[in-house]
C-alpha positions in Angstrom: 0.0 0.0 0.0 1.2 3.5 -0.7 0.5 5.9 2.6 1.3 9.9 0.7 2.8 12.0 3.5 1.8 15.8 4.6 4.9 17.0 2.7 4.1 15.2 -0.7 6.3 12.1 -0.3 5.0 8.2 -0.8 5.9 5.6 1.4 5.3 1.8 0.9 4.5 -1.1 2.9 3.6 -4.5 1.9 0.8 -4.8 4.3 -1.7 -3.3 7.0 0.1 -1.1 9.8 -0.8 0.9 12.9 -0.2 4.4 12.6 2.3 4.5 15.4 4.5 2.3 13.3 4.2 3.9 10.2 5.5 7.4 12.2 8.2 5.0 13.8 9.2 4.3 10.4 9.6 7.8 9.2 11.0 9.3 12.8 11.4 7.5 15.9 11.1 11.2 17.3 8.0 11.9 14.9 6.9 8.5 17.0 7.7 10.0 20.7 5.8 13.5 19.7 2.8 11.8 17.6 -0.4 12.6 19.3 -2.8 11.5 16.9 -3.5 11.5 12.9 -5.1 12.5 10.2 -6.1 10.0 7.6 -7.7 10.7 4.5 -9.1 14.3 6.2 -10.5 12.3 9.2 -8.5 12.8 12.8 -7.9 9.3 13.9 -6.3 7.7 16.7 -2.6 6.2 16.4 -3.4 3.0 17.2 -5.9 2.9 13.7 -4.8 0.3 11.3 -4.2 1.0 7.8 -4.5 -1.4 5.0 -5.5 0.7 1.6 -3.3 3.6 0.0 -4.2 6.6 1.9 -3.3 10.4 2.8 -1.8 10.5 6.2 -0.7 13.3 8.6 1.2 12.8 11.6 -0.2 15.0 14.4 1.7 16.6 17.4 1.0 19.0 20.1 2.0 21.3 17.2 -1.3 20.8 15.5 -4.4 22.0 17.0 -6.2 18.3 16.7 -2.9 17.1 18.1 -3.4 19.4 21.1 -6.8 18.3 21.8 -5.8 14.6 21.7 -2.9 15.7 24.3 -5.2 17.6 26.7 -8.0 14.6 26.4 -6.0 12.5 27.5 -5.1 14.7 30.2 -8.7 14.6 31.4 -8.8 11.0 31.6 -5.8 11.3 34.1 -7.9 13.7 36.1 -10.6 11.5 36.1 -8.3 8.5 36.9 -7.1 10.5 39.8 -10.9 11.3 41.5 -11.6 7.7 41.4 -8.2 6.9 43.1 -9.2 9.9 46.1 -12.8 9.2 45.8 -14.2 6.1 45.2 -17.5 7.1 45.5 -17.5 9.8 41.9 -18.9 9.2 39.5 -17.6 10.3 36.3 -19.9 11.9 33.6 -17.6 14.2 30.3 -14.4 15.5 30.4 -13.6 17.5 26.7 -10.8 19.0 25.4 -11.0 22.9 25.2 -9.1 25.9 23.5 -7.6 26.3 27.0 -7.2 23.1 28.2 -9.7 20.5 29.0 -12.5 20.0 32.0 -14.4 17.1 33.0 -17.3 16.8 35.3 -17.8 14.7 38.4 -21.2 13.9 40.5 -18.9 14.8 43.6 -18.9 17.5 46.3 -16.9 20.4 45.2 -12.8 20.8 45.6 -11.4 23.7 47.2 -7.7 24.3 46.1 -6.2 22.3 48.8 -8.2 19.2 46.9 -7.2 20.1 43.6 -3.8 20.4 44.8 -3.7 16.8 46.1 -5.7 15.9 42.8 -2.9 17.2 40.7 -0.4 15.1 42.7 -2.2 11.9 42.1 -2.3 13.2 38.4 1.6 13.5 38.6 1.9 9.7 40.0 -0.1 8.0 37.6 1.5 9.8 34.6 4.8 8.4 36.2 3.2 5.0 36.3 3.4 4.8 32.3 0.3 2.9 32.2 -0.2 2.2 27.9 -3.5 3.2 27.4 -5.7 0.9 25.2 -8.4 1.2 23.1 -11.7 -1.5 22.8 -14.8 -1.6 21.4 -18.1 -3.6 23.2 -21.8 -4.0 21.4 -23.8 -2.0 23.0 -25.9 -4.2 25.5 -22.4 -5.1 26.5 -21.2 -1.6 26.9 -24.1 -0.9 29.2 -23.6 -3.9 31.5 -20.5 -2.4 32.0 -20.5 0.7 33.1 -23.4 -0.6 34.9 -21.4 -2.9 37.0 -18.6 -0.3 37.7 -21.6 2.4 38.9 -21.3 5.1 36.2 -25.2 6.6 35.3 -23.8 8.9 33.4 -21.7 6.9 30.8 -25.0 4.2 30.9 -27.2 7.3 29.9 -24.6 8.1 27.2 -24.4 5.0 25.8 -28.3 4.7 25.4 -28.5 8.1 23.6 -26.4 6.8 20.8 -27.4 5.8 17.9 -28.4 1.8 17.8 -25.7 1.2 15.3 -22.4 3.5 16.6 -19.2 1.7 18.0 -19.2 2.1 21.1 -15.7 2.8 22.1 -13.5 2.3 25.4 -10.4 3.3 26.7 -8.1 1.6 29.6 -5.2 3.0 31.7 -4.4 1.2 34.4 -6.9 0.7 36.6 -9.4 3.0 35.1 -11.5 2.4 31.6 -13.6 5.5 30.3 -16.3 5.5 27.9 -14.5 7.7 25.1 -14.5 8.2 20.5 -10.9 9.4 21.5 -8.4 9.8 20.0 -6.1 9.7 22.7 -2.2 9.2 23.6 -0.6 6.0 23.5 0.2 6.2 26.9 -0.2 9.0 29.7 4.1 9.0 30.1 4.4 11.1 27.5 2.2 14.2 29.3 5.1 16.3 30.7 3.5 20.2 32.1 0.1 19.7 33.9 -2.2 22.5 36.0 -5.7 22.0 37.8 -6.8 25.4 37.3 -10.1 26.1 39.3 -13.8 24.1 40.3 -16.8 25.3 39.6 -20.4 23.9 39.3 -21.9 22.6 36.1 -25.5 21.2 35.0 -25.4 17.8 34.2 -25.4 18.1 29.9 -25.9 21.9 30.3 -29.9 22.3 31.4 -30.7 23.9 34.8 -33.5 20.6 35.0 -30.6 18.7 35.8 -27.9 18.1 38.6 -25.6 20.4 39.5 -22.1 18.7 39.5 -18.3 20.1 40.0 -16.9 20.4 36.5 -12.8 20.4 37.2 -11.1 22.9 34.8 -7.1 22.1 33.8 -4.4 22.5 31.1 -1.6 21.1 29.9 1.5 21.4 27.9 4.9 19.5 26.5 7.0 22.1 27.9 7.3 23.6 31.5 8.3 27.2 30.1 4.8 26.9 27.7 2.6 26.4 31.0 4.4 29.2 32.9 3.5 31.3 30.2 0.2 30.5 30.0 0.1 30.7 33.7 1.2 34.3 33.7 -1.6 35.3 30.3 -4.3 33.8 33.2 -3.6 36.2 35.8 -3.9 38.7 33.0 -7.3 37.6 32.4 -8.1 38.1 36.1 -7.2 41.5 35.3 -9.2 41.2 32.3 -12.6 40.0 33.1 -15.0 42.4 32.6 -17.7 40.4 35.4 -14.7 41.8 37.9 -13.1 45.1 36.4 -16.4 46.3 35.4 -17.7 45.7 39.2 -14.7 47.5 40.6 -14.6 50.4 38.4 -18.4 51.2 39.3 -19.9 50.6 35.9 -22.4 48.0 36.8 -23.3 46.1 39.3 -26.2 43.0 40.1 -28.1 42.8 42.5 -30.1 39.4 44.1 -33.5 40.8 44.8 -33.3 42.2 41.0 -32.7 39.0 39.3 -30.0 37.3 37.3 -29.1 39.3 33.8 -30.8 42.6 34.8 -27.5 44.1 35.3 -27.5 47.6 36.8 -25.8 50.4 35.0 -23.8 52.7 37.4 -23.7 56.0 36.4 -20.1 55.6 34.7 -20.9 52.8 32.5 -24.4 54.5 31.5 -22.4 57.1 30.4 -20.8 55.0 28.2 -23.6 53.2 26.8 -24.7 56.6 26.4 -21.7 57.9 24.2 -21.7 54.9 22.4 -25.7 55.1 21.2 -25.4 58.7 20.5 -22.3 57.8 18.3 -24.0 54.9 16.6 -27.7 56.7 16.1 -25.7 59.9 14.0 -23.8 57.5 12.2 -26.6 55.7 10.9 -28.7 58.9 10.3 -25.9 60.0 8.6 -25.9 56.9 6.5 -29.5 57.3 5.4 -31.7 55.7 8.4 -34.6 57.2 9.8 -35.4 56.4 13.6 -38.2 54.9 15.0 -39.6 54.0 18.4 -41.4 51.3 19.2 -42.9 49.5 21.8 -41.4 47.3 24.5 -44.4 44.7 24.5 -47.2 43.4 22.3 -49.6 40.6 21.7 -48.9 37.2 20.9 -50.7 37.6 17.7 -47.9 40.0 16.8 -45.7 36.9 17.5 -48.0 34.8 15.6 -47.8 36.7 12.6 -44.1 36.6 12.3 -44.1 32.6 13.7 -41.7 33.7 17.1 -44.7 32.0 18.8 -44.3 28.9 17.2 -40.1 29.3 17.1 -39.4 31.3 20.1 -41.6 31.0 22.6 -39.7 29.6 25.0 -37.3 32.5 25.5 -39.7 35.3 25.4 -41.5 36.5 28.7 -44.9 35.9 28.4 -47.9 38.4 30.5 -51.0 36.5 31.0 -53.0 32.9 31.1 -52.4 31.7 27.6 -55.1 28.8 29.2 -57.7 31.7 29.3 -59.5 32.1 25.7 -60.9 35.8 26.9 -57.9 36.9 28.6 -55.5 39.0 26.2 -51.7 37.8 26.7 -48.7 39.6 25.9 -44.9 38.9 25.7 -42.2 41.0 26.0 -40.1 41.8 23.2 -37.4 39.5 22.2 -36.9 41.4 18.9 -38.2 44.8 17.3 -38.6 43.5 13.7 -42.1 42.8 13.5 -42.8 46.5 15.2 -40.8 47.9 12.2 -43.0 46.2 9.7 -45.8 47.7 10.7 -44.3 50.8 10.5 -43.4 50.1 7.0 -47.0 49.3 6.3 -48.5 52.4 7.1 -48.2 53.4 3.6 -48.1 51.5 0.7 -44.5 52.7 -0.7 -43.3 52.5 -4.4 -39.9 50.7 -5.6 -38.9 54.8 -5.1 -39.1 55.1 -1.7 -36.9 51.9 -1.5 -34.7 51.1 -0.2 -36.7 52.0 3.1 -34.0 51.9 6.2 -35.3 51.9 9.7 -33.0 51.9 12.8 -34.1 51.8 16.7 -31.9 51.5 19.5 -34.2 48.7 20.5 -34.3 47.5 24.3 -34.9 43.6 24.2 -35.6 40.5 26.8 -34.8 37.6 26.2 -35.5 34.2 28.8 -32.0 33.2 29.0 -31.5 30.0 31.2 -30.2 31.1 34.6 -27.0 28.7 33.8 -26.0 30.7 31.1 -25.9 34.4 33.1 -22.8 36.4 33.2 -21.7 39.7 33.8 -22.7 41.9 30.9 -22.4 39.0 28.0 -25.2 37.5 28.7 -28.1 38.6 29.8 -32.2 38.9 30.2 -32.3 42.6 28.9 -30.5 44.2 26.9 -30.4 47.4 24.3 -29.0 46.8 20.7 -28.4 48.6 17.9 -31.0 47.2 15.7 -32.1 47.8 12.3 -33.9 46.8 9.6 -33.8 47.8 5.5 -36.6 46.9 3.3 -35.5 46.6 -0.4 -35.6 45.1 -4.0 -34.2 42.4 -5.1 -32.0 45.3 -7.1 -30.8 46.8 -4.0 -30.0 43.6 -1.6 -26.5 43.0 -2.4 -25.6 46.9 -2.4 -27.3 47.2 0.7 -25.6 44.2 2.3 -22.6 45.2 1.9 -23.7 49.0 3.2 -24.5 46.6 6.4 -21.5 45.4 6.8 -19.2 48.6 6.0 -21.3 50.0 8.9 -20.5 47.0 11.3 -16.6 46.8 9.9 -16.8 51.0 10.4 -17.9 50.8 13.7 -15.5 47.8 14.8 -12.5 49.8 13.4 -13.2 52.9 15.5 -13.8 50.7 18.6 -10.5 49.2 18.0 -12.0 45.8 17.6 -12.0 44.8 14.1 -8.7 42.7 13.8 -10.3 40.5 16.9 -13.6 39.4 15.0 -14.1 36.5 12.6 -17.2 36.2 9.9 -19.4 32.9 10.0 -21.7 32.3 7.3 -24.7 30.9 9.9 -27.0 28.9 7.8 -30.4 26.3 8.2 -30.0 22.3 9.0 -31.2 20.8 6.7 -31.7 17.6 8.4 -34.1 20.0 10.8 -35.9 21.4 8.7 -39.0 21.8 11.4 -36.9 24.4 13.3 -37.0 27.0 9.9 -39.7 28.6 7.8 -39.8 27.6 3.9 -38.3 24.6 2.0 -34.9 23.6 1.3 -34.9 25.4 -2.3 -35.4 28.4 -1.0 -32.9 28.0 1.4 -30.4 27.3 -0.5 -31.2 30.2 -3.1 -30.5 33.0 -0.4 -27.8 30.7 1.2 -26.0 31.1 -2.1 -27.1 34.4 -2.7 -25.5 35.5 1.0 -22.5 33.7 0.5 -21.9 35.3 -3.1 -22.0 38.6 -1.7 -19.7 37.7 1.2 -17.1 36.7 -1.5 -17.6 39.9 -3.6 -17.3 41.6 -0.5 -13.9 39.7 -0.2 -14.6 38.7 3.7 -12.7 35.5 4.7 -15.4 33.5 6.5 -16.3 30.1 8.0 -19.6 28.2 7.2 -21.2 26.5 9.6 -24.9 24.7 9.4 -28.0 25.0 12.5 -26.6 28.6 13.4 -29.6 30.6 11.4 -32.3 32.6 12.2 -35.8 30.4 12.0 -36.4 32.8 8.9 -33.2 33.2 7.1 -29.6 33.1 7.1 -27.1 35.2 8.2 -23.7 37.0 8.9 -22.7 36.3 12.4 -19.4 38.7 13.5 -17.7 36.4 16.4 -15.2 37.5 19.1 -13.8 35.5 21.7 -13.8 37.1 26.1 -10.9 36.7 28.2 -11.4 33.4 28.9 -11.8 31.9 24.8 -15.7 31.5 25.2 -16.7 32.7 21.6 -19.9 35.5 21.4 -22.3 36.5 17.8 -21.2 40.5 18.6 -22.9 41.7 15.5 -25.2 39.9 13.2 -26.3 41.1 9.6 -29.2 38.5 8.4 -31.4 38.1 5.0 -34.9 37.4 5.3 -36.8 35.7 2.6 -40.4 34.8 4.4 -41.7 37.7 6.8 -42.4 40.2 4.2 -44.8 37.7 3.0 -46.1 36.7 6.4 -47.0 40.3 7.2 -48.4 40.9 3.5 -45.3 43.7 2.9 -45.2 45.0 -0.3 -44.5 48.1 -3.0 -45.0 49.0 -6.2 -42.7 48.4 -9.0 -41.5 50.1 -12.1 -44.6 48.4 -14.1 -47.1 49.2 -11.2 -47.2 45.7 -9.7 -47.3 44.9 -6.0 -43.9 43.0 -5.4 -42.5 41.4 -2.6 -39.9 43.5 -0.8 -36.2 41.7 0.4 -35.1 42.1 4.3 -32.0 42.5 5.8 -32.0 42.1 9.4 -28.9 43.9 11.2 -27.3 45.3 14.0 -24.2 48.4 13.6 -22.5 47.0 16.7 -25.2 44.5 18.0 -25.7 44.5 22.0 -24.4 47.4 24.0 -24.2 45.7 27.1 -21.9 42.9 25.7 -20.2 45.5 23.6 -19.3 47.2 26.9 -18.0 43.8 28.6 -16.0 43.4 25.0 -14.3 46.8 25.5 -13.7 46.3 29.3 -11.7 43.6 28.6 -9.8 44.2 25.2 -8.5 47.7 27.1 -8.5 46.7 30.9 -10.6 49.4 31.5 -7.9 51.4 29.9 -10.6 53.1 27.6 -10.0 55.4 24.4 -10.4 58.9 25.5 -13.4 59.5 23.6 -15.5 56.5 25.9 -14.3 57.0 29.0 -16.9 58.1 31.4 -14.0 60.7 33.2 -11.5 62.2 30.4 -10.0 64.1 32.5 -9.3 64.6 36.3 -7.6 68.2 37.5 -5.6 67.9 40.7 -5.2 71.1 42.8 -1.9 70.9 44.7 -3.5 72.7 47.5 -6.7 74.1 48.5 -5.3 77.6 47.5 -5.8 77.2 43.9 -8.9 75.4 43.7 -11.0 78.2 42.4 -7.9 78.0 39.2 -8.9 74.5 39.2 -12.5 75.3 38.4 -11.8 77.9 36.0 -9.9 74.9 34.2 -12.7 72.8 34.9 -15.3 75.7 33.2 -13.6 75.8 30.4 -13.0 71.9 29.5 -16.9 71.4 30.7 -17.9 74.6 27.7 -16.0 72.3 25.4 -17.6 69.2 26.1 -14.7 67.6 28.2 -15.7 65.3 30.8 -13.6 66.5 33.4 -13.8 66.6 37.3 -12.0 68.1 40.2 -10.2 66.4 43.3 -10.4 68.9 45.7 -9.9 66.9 48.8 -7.0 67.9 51.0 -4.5 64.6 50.2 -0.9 65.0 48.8 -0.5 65.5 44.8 1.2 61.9 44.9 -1.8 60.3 46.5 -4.1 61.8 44.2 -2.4 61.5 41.0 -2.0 57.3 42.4 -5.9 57.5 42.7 -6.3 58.9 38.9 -4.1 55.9 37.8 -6.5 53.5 39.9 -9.5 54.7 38.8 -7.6 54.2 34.8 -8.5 58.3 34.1 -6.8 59.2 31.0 -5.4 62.7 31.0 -4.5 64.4 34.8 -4.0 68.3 35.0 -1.6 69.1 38.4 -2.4 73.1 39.1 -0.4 74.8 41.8 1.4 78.2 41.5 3.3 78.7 38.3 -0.1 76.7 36.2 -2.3 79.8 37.9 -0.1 82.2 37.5 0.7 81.6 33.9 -2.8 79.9 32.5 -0.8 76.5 32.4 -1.8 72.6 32.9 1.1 70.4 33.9 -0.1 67.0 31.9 0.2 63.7 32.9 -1.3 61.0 30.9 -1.6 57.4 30.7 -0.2 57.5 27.3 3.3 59.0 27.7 3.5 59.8 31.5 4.4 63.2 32.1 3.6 65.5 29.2 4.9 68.8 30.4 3.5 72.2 31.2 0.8 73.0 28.3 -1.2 76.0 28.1 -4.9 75.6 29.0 -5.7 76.5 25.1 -3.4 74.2 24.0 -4.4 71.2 26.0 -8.2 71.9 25.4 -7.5 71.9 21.5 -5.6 68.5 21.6 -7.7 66.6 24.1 -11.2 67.9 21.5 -9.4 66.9 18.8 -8.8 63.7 19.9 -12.1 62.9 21.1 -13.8 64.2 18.3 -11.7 61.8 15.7 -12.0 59.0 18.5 -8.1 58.8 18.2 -6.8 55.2 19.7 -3.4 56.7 21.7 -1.0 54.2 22.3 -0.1 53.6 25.9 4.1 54.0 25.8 4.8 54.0 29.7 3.1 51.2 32.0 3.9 53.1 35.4 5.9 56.0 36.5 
């Protein structure tokens, strides 16, 4: 058989070999770093036996498959290591992840002092060099099992797979997992290990189900690649916005209020508010016209547009839907179906298109309590919605208007080089979940992904992520912590202009069918906020930060200078404030850098006498005396063109 290597080369073997021995053969240190394969496009395990001419790829820690067999494995020593300290576990999944890998355990949780000891164990049995092997059982077999060694969770696994999968085992020593793998040929070769934290976890995600204590971890092949990654996690600490954006004052939660309905303290409103001013004259200078609209309606609203049917479950419903005579409302969980009939108060002609409506559209949405956090996820929340009614003409050059305002918006915010583009589209082996048929579907699938490509966007595809009614461009980032977020989504909607009987007149005088787009110019505020919170470290561009500038009297005697200063920065639109308390210049100026204020002013004799500011700024430390003129000019300026500075000193 002829096995063609990653590089383009052939190798030749008279008959069937494992994988490991075919990387033997081309590098005994290929061999020792081998953590899985690909074969033929399929990642397989190194113990897979090859018999026909195929295209193979040796994987290491290297390769991001590679990685994820490493790490997997790693999990399975975790596990390994419960069952040795307690007995009683019992096991349920433990994935690879970007990070690392978790696993989950129906056990009491582990403080550090347990994961500690856990991590030991972990050390011991990959000492122990027990090969790891893989074997395969029918499935009554498999049960019976798992069964006998007192594992629910792997017996509920194995019953929710399909009747004819091979159900697949792996052994280390004294511990055998149900597991598809791949996985190393031995835990030995796992050299840099961490237990990072415990937390709790739903059993399969749902809130209906037990709580257990998911174990988080990591590992590497090198010592010096986990110290690293070490150090970038205490960054994240720094990072997270659920914590920085609690200690800087600009939100808080509160019990009695409910999980995500976040409060906005008066500094982050203020940024939410800068940002939706920004956004609402962009887009009216782009041609939109606003509209307001309101924050409930009947459920034959929802009806109408089939959210009833789709979406029920996450909307908040107001009254007994039991009761035929009693009217029942929901909440709003989108402002679409408000604009339509906006649109419909006038029948419009293919002049008055394309027809661009924009809202700055508070939204609730019934979010499983699970899934709360901070600001990224939440039960109400404020978006930047709009939506453009047009001809078949205009969709593509209005498209891509949507997404030169999302890209435009994303480049001032500093963001656009962290984002990836997705291409969300229907399943078409669930059709049920989505309006229309698969022809359709595929029409304005194609159509969508045409544009992208004129556009010249590189983006993934990737089926089941589309709107109920059509499909659509989802913007992704990644938080702190590698969980990935939709931060802007731009969608095409081929059946709701027909549901709610939306049409204009053509060039011949026929009533037509108007095209949808669906979009948001920077999607959610809220999780636009946590975004920016941790991308800066609170370290803000000027033009968002809820305190530009802070001026610092260097005695009580010049204070009325300081307000004078404060007068005229406040005329030009400054956001400035005064520390007037009677603490030394040091401890004040520390207190600016804490509180992550951009520009400080220090005032004493020579500033009052002379109309000066001595600037110090977060960007290049001490910026010398500057008249007041001066500084006002520069610090507008920069606000105005929502300049990015570059931060040059870390601390003085």
């Amino acid at each position: 058989m002829k096995i063609t290597l990653k590089d383009g080369s052939v190798k030749e073997y008279s008959g069937s070999m494992q994988i490991i021995d075919i990387a033997k053969d081309i590098s005994e240190g290929l061999a020792r770093m081998a953590c899985a394969a690909e074969l033929d496009g399929k990642v397989v395990d190194l113990r897979t036996e090859v018999s026909n001419d195929a295209e193979l790829s040796i994987l290491t820690f290297n390769d991001e498959a590679g990685k994820a067999a490493y790490r997997h494995t790693t999990s399975h020593v975790l596990a390994q290591a419960v069952k040795r300290l307690y007995p009683d576990a019992k096991v349920a999944i433990g994935p690879s992840i970007d990070t690392g890998f978790y696993y989950d355990f129906d056990v009491p949780p582990f403080d550090r002092a347990a994961l500690d000891a856990l991590e030991q164990e972990m050390k011991k049995i990959i000492k122990e060099g027990a090969e790891i092997t893989r074997f395969t059982l029918p499935r009554a077999e498999a049960i019976k099992l798992m069964e006998e060694k007192e594992e629910p969770y792997k017996v509920e696994l194995i019953r929710d797979l399909p009747e004819d999968a091979v159900i697949s085992f792996y052994s280390q020593g004294d511990f055998v997992d149900l597991c598809a793998g791949p996985h190393l040929m031995s835990a030995k070769n796992i050299k840099a290990i961490k237990l990072i934290n415990s937390s709790g976890a739903y059993w399969r995600g749902s809130e209906k189900n037990k709580m257990l204590t998911r174990v988080y971890g990591t590992a590497f092949t090198k010592n010096a690649d986990l110290d690293e990654f070490l150090a970038h996690l205490e960054d994240i600490k720094k990072r997270d916005h659920n914590k920085l954006g609690r200690e800087m004052e600009l939100f808080a939660t509160v019990d009695v209020i409910g999980q995500g309905l976040p409060l906005l303290m008066p500094k982050g409103a203020k940024m939410i508010q800068t940002l939706q001013r920004w956004v609402e004259d962009e887009e009216e200078r782009r041609g939109y016209v606003r509209t307001k609209t309101p924050l409930l309606a009947k459920k034959d609203l929802y009806e109408i547009s089939d959210h009833w049917n789709h979406y029920k479950e996450g909307m908040f419903v107001l009254g007994d839907e039991e009761d035929e005579n009693a009217e029942v409302f929901a909440l709003r969980p989108m402002t679409c179906p408000f604009q339509y009939y906006v649109y419909k108060q006038s029948q419009k002609s293919y002049r008055d298109l394309p027809c661009r409506y924009g809202e700055t559209s508070t939204l609730f949405r019934n979010e499983d309590s699970g899934e709360m956090h901070g600001l990224t996820r939440v039960r109400q929340f404020t978006i930047s919605e709009g939506h453009l009614i047009v001809t078949p003409e205009q969709l593509e050059d209005e498209f891509k208007g949507c997404v030169d305002l999302a890209k435009y918006c994303l480049t001032t915010l500093g963001l656009v080089e962290d984002v990836t583009y997705r291409l969300s589209k229907w399943d078409p082996n669930n059709q049920g979940k989505y309006l229309g048929n698969e022809e359709t579907w595929n029409k304005v699938q194609d159509m969508m992904r045409d544009i992208l490509n004129h556009i010249g966007i590189d983006f993934t595809e990737e089926d089941g992520e589309a709107a109920f009614y059509g499909p659509k461009l989802d913007i992704q980032a990644k938080n702190v912590y590698g969980k990935e977020d939709t931060m802007i989504t731009i969608q095409l909607d081929m059946f709701l202009a027909d549901r709610f009987d939306m049409t204009y007149i053509d060039a011949n005088g026929e009533k037509k069918r108007p095209y949808i787009i669906h979009r948001t110019s920077m999607g959610c505020y809220e999780r636009t906020l946590a975004w920016l919170i941790e991308k800066y470290a609170g370290k803000f561009p000027t033009w968002l930060c809820p305190e530009q500038v802070r001026i610092l009297p260097i005695s009580e005697k010049y204070s009325d200078y300081a307000k004078m200063v404060e007068k005229e920065l406040l005329d030009n639109g400054v956001l400035v404030t005064v520390d007037n308390r009677a603490e030394k210049i040091g401890y004040k100026i520390r207190e600016a850098r804490l509180d992550r204020v951009p520009y400080m002013l220090v005032v004493g004799q020579k500033e009052a006498e002379e109309g000066l500011v001595s600037v110090r700024s977060r960007y290049l430390g001490d910026e010398g005396q500057k008249k007041v003129s001066d500084f006002v000019d520069a610090i507008c300026k920069e606000i105005r063109t929502k300049e990015i500075r570059k931060i040059e000193v870390t601390e003085e």
